[in-house]
N, C-alpha and C positions, 0 to 999 in steps of 0.2 A: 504494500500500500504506500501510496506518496505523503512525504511528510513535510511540512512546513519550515519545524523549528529544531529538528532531528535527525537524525541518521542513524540506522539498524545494521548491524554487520553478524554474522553468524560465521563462526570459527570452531570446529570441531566441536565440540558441548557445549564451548562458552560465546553468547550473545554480550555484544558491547553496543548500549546506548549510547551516543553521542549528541550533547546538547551543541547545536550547531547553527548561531548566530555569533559568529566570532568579532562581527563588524560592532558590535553590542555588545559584547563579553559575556555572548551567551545571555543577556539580560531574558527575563519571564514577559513574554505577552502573551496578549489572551489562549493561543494555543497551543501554548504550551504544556501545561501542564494532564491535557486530555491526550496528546500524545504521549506521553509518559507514560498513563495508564493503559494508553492503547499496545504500545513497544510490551511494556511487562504482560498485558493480556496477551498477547502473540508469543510470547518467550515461554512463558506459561503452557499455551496451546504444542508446544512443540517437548516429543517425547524424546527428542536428543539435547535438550537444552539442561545442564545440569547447576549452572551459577550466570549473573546475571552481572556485568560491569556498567555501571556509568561514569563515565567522563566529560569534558568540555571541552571543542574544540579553540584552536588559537590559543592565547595570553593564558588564560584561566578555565576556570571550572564553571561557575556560574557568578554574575556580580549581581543578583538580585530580579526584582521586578525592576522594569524597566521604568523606573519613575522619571528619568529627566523628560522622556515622553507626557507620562502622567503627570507629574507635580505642576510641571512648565505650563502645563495646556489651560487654557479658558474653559472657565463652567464644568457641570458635572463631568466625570470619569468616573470608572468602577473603581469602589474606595473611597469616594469623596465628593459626597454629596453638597446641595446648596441647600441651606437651613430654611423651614425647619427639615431633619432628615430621620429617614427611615431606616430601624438600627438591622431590621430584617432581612434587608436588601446588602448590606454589608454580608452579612453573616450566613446567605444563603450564596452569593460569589463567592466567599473566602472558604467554605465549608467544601462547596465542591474540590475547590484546588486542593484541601486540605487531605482531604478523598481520595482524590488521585495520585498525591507523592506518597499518600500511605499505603499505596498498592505495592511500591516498593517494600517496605516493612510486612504486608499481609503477604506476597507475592511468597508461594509453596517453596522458591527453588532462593538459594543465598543470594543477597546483592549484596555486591562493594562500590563503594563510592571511591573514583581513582582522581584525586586532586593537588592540581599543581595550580598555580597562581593564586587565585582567589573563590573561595564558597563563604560568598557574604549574605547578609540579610534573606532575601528569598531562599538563595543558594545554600544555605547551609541547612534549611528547612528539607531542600533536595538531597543534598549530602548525608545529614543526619538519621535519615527515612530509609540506610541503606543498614543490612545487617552490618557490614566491616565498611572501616575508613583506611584508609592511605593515603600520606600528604607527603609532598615533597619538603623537606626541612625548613625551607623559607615560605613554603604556602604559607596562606591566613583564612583564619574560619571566626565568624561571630555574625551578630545580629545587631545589628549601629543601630536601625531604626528604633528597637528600645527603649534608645534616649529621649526619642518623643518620635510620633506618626506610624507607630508598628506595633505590633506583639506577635511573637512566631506562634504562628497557631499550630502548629503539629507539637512544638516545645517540647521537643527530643532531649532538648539540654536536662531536665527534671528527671527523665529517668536514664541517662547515659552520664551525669555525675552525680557528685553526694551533693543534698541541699545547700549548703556554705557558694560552691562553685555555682551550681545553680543556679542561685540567686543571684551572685555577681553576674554571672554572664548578662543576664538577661534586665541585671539593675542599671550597668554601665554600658554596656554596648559595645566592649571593648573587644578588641581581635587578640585572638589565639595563632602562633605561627605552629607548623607543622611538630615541631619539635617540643615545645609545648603544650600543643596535644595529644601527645603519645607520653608525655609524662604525667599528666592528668588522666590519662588512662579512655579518655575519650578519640585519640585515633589506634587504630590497633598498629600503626604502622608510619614510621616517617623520614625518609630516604633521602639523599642527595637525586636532585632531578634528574641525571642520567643512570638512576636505579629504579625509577619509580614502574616501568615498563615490565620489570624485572622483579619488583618486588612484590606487584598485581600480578601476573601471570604465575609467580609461586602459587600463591593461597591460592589465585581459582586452580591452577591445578591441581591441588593437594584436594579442594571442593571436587573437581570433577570425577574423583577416582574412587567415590563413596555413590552409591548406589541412591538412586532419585528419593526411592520409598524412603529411602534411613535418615536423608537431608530433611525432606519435608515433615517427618517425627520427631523429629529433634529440635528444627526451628518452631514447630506447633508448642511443644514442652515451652522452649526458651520464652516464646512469645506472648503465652498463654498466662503466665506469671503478671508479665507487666501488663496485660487486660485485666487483670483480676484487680490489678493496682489504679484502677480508673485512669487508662490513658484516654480512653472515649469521652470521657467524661469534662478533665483537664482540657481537651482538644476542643469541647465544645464552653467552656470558658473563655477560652484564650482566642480563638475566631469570636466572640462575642465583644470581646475587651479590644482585640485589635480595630474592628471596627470605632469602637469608642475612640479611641487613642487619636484616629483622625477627623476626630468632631469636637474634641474637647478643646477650651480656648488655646490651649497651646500647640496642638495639634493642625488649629483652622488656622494661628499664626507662622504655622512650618509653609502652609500651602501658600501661604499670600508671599511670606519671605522668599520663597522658593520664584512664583511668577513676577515678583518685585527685582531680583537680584541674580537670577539662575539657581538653575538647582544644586551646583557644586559651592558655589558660596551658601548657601542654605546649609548644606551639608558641613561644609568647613565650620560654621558657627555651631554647628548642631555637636559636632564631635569638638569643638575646643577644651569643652571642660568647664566652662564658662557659665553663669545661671541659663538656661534656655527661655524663652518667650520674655526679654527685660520689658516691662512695658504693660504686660498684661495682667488686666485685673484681677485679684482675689477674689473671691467668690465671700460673701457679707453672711457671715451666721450670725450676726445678733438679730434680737425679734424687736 
């Protein structure tokens, strides 16, 4: 089937995703993420397929949604409504994509997420969503949005480290390089770049030489734990609250900074460090 935002390659057992807007850094638009589920539904459907790779063509892996699209543009977008706004229509957009990268994590057969450059914001929602990680030593992985106009709605961070990190990740919006995520215990793997080819074709090979039925037992086991831990649950939180996130005053002043100034200066303020939204009002709880 022809794909848009992807490329599908099939290699002896192991099928390789490739998120393939390189001119965009692999950035997420709209269909993207329904080929993703469509790629693992086909990997799926195939009785020689034994482990499942995602990567990113070009620079990176993936750098998110494609917000300089989004943020920059005039009047409504998906995510960002004009007031007053409807919190359902958020949350029923973000809910499907949220659906879809977790057909990676529900998908029968192993995924690895194979990242070099960057799995930022969106991207690391795609990244995270795979059973194993592999990052090239200087990659980066985190969630900036955070800081204000996001919430990772899959928040893979909650149940792939201990609460402390957790929290940080996803309080700060700070990035993680390859090397210190594999010290965090959150990449299983983090190589110099002319290993990373080398370090992904080990593990799926070492996956493809174990028998489908005994893979899909054992990730059912593995999986079935952290459902019982309310990821469903979490996940419908967090799509609930990300919506919020871009309606709340600080939120509707990320959008206007962003069509005021561009969306990398929005961003550069956003990450400074700095108070975010100076300017805007508190909210009055006396009676």
């Amino acid at each position: 089937m022809p794909y848009q935002t992807l490329s599908y390659e099939t290699d002896g057992r192991i099928v390789t995703i490739t998120l393939n807007r390189p001119e965009r850094l692999n950035a997420i638009v709209d269909p993207m993420p329904q080929e993703i589920a469509a790629a693992v539904a086909r990997a799926e459907a195939d009785d020689g397929v034994h482990a499942i790779v995602v990567q990113g063509a070009g620079k990176g892996f993936c750098g998110g949604y494609d917000l300089v699209a989004y943020a920059e543009a005039d009047g409504e977008i998906n995510g960002s409504q004009e007031m007053p706004w409807d919190p359902t229509v958020d949350f029923n957009f973000m809910w499907k994509n949220t659906q879809d990268f977790m057909k990676l994590w529900r998908a029968t057969k192993p995924t690895i997420a194979k990242v070099h450059g960057a799995a930022v914001a969106g991207g690391s929602d795609i990244a995270l969503c795979c059973d194993f990680l592999i990052m090239t030593e200087d990659a980066r992985i985190g969630y900036p949005p955070a800081r204000v106009w996001g919430v990772p709605t899959p928040s893979m961070w909650v149940y792939r480290l201990g609460m402390q990190q957790a929290k940080y990740m996803m309080m700060t919006g700070s990035l993680l390089t390859g090397l210190e995520a594999k010290s965090m215990g959150l990449a299983f793997d983090a190589v110099p770049e002319d290993q990373l080819d080398d370090a992904v074709n080990k593990l799926a090979g070492r996956l493809t030489g174990v028998p489908r039925n005994q893979l899909m037992m054992t990730k059912m086991v593995v999986n079935q734990a952290y459902e019982h831990m309310g990821i469903n649950h979490t996940q419908m939180f967090a799509t609930m609250f990300d919506g919020v996130s871009r309606h709340s005053p600080e939120g509707m002043w990320f959008r206007e900074r962003a069509q005021e100034v561009g969306f990398k200066q929005a961003v550069f303020e956003r990450d400074s460090g700095q108070p975010i939204a100076p300017g805007v009002s508190k909210p009055n709880h006396t009676r």
